[in-house]
C-alpha positions in Angstrom: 0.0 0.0 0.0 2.9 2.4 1.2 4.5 1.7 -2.3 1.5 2.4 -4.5 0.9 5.5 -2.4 4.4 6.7 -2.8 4.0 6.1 -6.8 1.2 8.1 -6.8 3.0 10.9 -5.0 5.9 10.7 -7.5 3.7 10.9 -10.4 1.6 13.6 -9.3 4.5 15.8 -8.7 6.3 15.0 -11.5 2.9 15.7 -13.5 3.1 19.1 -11.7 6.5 20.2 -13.2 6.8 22.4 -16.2 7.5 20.9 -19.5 11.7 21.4 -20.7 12.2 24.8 -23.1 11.5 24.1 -27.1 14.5 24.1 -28.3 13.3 25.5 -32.0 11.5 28.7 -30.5 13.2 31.7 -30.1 14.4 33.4 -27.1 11.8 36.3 -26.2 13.2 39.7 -26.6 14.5 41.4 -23.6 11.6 44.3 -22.4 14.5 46.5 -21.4 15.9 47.5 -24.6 13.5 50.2 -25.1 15.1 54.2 -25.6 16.0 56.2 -22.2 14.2 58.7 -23.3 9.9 57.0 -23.1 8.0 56.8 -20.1 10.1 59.4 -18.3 7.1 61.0 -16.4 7.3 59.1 -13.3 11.2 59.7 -12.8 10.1 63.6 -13.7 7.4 63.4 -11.4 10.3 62.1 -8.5 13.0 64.3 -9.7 11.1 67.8 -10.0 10.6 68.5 -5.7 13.9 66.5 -5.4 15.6 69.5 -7.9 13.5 72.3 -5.9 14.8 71.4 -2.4 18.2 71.5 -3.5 17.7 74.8 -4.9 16.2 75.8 -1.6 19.2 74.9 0.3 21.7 76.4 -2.2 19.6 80.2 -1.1 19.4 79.2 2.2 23.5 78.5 2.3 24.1 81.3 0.7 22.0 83.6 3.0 23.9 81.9 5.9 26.8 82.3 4.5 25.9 86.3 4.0 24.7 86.5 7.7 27.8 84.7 8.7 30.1 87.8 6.6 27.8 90.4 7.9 28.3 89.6 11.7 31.9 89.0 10.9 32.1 92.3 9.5 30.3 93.9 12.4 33.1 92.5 14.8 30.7 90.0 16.0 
């Protein structure tokens, strides 16, 4: 009984398994090998308050750094 069973078992999971590659068929083209430059919204979308905040800093250096000449001047 144990045997038949186990039989069973192989042949189910072996039934289960997915067939070996056709040989003759070609490979499927790779879905990366479109241009750069399509479907660029969502990366502009990302980039654009990325690109603002760092423009926000670069003021807000250089207005400490103007603060920071002005009280240096003022022998403070």
């Amino acid at each position: 009984m144990k045997a038949a069973l186990t039989a069973a078992l192989c042949l189910a999971l072996c039934a289960c398994s997915e067939p070996p590659p056709n040989e003759e068929a070609p490979p499927p083209e790779p879905q990366a090998a479109a241009p750069a430059e399509q479907h660029t919204e969502l990366r502009d979308a990302m980039q654009a308050p990325l690109d603002k905040a760092r423009a926000v800093e670069a003021e807000q250096e250089q207005r400490d750094a103007d603060r920071d000449q002005a009280l240096e001047d003022a022998g403070g």
